[in-house]
C-alpha positions in Angstrom: 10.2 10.1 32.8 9.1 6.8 31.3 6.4 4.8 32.6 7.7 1.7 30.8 10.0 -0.8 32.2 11.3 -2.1 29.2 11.9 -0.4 25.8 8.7 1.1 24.0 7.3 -1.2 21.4 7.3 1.7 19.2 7.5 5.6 20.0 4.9 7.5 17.5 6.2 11.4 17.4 3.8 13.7 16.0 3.1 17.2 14.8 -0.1 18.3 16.1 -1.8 20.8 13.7 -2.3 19.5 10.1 -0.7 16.3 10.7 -2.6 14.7 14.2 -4.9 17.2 13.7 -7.2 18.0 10.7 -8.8 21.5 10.9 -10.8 20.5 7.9 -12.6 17.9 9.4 -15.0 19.2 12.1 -16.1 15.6 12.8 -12.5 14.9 14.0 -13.3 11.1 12.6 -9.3 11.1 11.5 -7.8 12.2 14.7 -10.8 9.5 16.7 -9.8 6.7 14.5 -5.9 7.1 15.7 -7.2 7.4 19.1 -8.9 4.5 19.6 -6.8 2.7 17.7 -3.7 3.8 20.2 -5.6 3.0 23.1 -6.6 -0.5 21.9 -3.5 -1.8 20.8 -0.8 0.5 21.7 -1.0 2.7 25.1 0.1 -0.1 27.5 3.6 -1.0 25.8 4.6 2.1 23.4 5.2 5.8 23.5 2.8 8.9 22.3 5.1 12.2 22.1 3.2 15.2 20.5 6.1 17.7 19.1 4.2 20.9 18.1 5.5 24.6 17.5 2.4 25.6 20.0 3.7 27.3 22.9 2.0 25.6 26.5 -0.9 28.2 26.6 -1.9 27.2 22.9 -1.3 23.5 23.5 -4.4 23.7 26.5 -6.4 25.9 24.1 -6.4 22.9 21.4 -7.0 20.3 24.1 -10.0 21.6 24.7 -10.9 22.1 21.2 -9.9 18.8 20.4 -10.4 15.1 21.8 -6.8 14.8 21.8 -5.1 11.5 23.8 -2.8 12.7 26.6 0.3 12.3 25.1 3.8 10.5 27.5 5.8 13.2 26.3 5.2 16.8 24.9 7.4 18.9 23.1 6.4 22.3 22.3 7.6 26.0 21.4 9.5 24.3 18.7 11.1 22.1 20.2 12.5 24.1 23.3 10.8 22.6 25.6 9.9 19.0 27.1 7.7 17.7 29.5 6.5 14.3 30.9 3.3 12.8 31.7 -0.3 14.7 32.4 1.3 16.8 34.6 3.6 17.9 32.0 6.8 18.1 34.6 9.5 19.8 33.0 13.1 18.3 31.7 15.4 20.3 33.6 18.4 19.1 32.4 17.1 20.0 28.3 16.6 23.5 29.8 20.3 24.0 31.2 21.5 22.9 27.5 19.7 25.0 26.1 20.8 28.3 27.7 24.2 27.6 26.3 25.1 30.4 24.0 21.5 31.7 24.0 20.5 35.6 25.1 16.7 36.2 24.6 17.6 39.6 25.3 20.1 40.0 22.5 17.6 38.6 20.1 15.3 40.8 20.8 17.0 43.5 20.4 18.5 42.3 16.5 15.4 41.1 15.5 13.9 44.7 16.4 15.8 46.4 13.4 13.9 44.6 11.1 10.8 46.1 10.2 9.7 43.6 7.9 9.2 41.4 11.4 6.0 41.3 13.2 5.9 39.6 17.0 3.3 36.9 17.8 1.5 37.6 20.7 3.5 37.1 24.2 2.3 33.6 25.1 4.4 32.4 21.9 6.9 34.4 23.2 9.5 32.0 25.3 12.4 31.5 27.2 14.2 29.7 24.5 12.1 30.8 21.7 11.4 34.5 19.9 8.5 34.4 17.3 7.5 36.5 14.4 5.2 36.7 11.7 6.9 37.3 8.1 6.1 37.8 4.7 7.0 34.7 2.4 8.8 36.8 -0.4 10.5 38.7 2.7 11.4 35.3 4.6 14.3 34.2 3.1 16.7 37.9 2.8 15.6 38.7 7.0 16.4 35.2 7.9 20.2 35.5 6.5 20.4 39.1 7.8 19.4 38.0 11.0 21.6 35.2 10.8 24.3 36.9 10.5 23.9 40.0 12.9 23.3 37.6 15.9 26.8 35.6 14.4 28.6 39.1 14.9 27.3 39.2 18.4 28.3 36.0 19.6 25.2 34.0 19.7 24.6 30.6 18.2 21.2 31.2 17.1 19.0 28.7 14.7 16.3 30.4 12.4 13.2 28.7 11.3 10.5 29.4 8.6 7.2 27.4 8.6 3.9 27.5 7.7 4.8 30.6 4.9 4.2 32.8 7.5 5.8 31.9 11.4 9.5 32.8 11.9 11.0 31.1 14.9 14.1 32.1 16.7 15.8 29.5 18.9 19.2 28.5 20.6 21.3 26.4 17.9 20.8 23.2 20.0 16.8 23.5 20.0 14.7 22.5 17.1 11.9 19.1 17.0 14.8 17.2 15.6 17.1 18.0 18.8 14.4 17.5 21.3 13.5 14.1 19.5 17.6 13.1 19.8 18.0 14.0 23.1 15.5 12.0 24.0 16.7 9.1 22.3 19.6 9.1 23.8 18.0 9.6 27.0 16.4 6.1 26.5 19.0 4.3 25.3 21.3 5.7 28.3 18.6 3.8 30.4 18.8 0.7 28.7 15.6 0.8 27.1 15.2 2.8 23.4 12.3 2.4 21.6 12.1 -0.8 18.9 10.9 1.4 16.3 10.0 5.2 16.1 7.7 6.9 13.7 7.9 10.7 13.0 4.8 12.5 11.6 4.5 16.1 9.9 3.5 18.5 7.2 5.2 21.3 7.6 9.1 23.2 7.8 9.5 22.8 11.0 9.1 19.2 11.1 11.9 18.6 9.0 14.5 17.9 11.2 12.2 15.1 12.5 12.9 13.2 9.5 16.8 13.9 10.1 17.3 11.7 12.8 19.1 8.6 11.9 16.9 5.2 11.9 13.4 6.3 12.2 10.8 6.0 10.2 8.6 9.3 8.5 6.1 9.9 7.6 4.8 13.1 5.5 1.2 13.6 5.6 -0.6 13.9 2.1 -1.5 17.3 3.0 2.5 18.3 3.9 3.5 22.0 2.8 5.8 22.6 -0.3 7.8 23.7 2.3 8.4 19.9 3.9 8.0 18.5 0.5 10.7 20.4 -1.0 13.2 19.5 2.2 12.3 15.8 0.9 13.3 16.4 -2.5 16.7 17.8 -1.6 17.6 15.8 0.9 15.8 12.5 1.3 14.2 11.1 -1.4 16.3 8.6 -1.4 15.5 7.1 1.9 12.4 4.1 1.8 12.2 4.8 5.6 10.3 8.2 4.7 6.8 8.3 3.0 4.5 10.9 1.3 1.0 9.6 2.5 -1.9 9.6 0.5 -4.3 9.9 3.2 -4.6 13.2 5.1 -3.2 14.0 8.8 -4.2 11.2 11.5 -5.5 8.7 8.6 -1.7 9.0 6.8 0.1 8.1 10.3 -2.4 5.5 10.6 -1.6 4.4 7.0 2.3 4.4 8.1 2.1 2.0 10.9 0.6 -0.1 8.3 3.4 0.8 5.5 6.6 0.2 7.5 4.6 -2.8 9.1 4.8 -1.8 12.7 2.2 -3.0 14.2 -1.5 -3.1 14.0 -3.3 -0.6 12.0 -6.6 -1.4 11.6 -8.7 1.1 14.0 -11.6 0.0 15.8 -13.9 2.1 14.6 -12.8 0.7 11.2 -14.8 -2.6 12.2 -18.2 -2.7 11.4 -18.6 -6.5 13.3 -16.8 -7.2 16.0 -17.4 -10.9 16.5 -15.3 -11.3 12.6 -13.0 -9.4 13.9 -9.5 -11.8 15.1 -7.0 -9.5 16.5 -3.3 -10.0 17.1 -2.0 -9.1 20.4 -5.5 -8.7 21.6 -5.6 -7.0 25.3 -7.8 -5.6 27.7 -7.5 -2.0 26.3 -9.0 -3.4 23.5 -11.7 -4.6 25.2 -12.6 -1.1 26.7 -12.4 0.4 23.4 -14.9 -1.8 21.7 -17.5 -1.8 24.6 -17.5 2.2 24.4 -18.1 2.5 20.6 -20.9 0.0 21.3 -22.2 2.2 23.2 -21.6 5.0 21.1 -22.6 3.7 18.6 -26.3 2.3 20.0 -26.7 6.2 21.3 -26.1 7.5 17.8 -28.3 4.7 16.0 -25.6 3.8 13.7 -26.8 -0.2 14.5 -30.3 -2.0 14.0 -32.5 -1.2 17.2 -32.2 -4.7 18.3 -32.5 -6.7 21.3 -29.8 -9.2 20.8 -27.5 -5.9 19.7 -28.0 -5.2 23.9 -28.0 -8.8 24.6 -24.6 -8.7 23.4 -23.5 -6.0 25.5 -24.6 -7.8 28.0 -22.9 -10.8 27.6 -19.7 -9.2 28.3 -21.0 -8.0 32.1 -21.2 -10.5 34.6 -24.4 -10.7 36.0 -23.6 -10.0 39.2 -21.5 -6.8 38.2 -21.4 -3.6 40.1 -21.1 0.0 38.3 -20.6 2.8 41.2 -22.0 5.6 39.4 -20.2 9.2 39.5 -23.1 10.4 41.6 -22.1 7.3 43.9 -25.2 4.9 43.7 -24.3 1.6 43.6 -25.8 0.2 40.1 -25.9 -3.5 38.7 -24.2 -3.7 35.8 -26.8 -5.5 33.7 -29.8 -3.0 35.0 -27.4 -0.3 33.5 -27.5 -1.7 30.1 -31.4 -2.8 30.0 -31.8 0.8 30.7 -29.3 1.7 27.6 -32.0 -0.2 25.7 -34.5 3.4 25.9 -31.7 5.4 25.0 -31.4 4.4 21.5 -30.8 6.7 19.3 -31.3 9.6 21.4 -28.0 11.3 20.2 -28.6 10.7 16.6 -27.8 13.5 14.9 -25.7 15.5 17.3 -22.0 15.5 17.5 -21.7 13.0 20.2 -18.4 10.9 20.3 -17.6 8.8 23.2 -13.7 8.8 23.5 -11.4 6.5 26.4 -7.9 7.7 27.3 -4.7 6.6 29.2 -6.2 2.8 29.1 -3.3 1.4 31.2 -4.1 -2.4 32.3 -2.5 -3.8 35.2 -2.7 -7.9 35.6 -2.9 -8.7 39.2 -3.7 -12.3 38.9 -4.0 -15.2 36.3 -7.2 -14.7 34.9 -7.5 -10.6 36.4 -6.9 -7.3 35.1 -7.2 -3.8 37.0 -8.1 -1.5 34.1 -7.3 2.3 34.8 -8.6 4.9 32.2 -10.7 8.5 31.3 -13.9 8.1 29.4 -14.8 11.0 27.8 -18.2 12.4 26.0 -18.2 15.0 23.7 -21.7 16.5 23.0 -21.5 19.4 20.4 -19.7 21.9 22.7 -19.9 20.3 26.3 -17.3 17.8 27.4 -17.8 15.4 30.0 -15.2 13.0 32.0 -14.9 10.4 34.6 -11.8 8.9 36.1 -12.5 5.0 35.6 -11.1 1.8 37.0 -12.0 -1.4 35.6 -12.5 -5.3 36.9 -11.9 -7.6 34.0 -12.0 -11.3 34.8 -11.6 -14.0 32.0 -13.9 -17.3 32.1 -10.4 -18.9 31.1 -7.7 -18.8 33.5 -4.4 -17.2 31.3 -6.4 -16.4 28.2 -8.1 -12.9 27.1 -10.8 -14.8 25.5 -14.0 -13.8 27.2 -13.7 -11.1 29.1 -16.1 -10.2 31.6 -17.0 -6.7 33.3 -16.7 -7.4 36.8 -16.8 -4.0 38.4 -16.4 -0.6 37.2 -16.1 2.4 39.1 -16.2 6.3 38.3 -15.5 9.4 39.5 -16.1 12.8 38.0 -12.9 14.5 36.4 -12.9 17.9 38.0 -14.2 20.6 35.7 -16.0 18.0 33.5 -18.9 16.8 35.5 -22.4 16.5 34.2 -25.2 19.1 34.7 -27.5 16.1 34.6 -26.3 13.3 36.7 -29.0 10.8 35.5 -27.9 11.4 31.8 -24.5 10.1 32.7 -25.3 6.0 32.0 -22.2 4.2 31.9 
């Protein structure tokens, strides 16, 4: 369940739509900044769990809308269900809880006498979760109706109203707020709870987030009355919850920052890397920054220089290997001399360049296996190689200097290039 042998340096749990994810920014430069600065300085000793009201089949559709980081943990449809890892395995054991006192049949068949109710479309329908669209000024009388009709035949039912629209009916046990807990007390019955954890939303349904004892909240600037009004009635009071003036990704970002828990300075904050003195510098760090380099040189966002190449450079040893997707055998240097042409050639597009799962493993001294996905978003095509990573350090125990030994790629299936040769590093 948790790749981490000790307890998570911090555990960020976020809503997905309108809180890690703008819709009103179709450059996605909020959601890109969190990313790379999770992968830099967070990824290889902390905890991502996305909690969204998306059931799985809507989940997929926004991963491939958006460049979204594979999250450790993912809790959707409301919190009713959990899973682990890219292969989102299920939690079994949250699933036999849940059917305690729960008949999806029974709620069906109450919530069918109210016309005011209209079904979402099947894939939202789910085991431990019946979904409707209401009416705002209807919202409030069907919910205590409802309420009170599934009371009268025995079931323990919990109603929630989000978004002034989406009506959710789950078990009594289910909810963001009781998938968060359980897994809290998951970790700590393992010996290893997270140091600090940071819940993000914006809307209703998030509220019960910010209900769990000891973490810290944040509300995204953009956070529905809905949230806001839970705030005023029943939090206000607590400094370990924030209304963020920055919008979605950007105010989770501002957060970490706020409650001071950790760094929060993104990399593609930093204009000049060489002023740039990090704490807790890693290798993940060191992948992020040579891939906005690079992304940056393709989109001419830097002088047209040779020492900006020379630099690049500098960070490969000269007698570096790159096994290409296509499987040619490359030197690492003649890879970047041929970078030099490419200047500017995506200048204008929407071209982002994107690394996920960075997951550094030492293996000796001066040594670091580097396992990650590097991803290139071109308008609408979407491109991805499985990556592994030789960093070696001219110092012996010290991450100053890092050198590119070898790196090697294979195609992610379903994302390979039409154009192998456009595929440089």
């Amino acid at each position: 369940m948790n790749r981490l042998n000790t307890s998570a340096r911090i555990m960020i749990v976020s809503d997905l739509d309108h809180t890690m994810v703008d819709h009103h920014d179709p450059e996605n430069l909020s959601l890109l900044r969190f990313n790379a600065l999770w992968e830099a300085n967070y990824r290889h000793d902390s905890l991502l769990v996305f909690s969204t009201g998306r059931s799985p089949t809507l989940y997929k559709e926004l991963r491939k809308e958006k460049p979204l980081l594979t999250p450790d943990i993912t809790i959707m449809s409301v919190g009713t269900e959990i899973t682990y890892g890219k292969e989102m395995l299920p939690d079994e054991g949250w699933v036999e809880y849940l059917n305690q006192k729960w008949d999806k049949n029974v709620v069906v068949e109450e919530s069918s006498r109210f016309p005011e109710l209209t079904p979402q479309a099947d894939t939202e329908q789910r085991a431990h979760k019946v979904s409707f669209y209401v009416k705002k000024d209807k919202a409030e009388e069907v919910m205590k109706a409802l309420a009170e009709r599934s009371e009268k035949r025995g079931l323990d039912v919990k109603i929630i109203y989000s978004g002034g629209i989406d009506l959710d009916i789950l078990p009594q046990g289910a909810g963001k707020g009781q998938a968060l807990a359980y897994l809290l007390k998951k970790f700590k019955s393992e010996g290893k709870p997270p140091t600090n954890t940071l819940v993000c939303g914006d809307s209703g349904n998030d509220a019960e987030l910010f209900s769990i004892p000891d973490v810290h909240g944040v509300m995204v600037s953009n956070a529905q009355e809905e949230l806001l009004k839970w705030h005023a009635e029943n939090a206000k009071d607590n400094p370990k919850i924030i209304h963020a003036s920055e919008r979605c990704a950007a105010g989770i970002i501002q957060a970490i920052g706020h409650f001071g828990l950790g760094p929060n300075r993104s990399p593609r904050d930093v204009v000049d890397f060489s002023e740039c003195k990090l704490e807790n510098v890693n290798p993940g760090h060191e992948i992020v920054k040579f891939y906005l380099l690079y992304e940056r040189w393709r989109r001419a966002e830097v002088d047209n220089s040779a020492a900006y190449c020379a630099r690049l450079k500098t960070v490969c040893d000269p007698a570096g290997v790159f096994i290409h997707p296509s499987g040619a055998e490359l030197s690492l240097h003649d890879c970047v001399d041929s970078l030099a042409k490419c200047y500017g050639d995506k200048e204008g597009a929407k071209y982002r360049v994107c690394v996920d799962r960075v997951l550094p493993m030492r293996i000796s001294a001066d040594a670091w296996l580097v396992r990650f996905d590097k991803w290139e978003f071109s308008g609408e095509e979407r491109q991805c190689c499985v990556t592994t990573a030789l960093l070696t350090s001219k110092q012996a125990k010290s991450l100053d200097g890092l050198l590119w030994e070898h790196l090697h790629q294979t195609w992610l299936d379903g994302h390979v290039a039409s154009d192998h040769t456009a595929w440089l590093l």
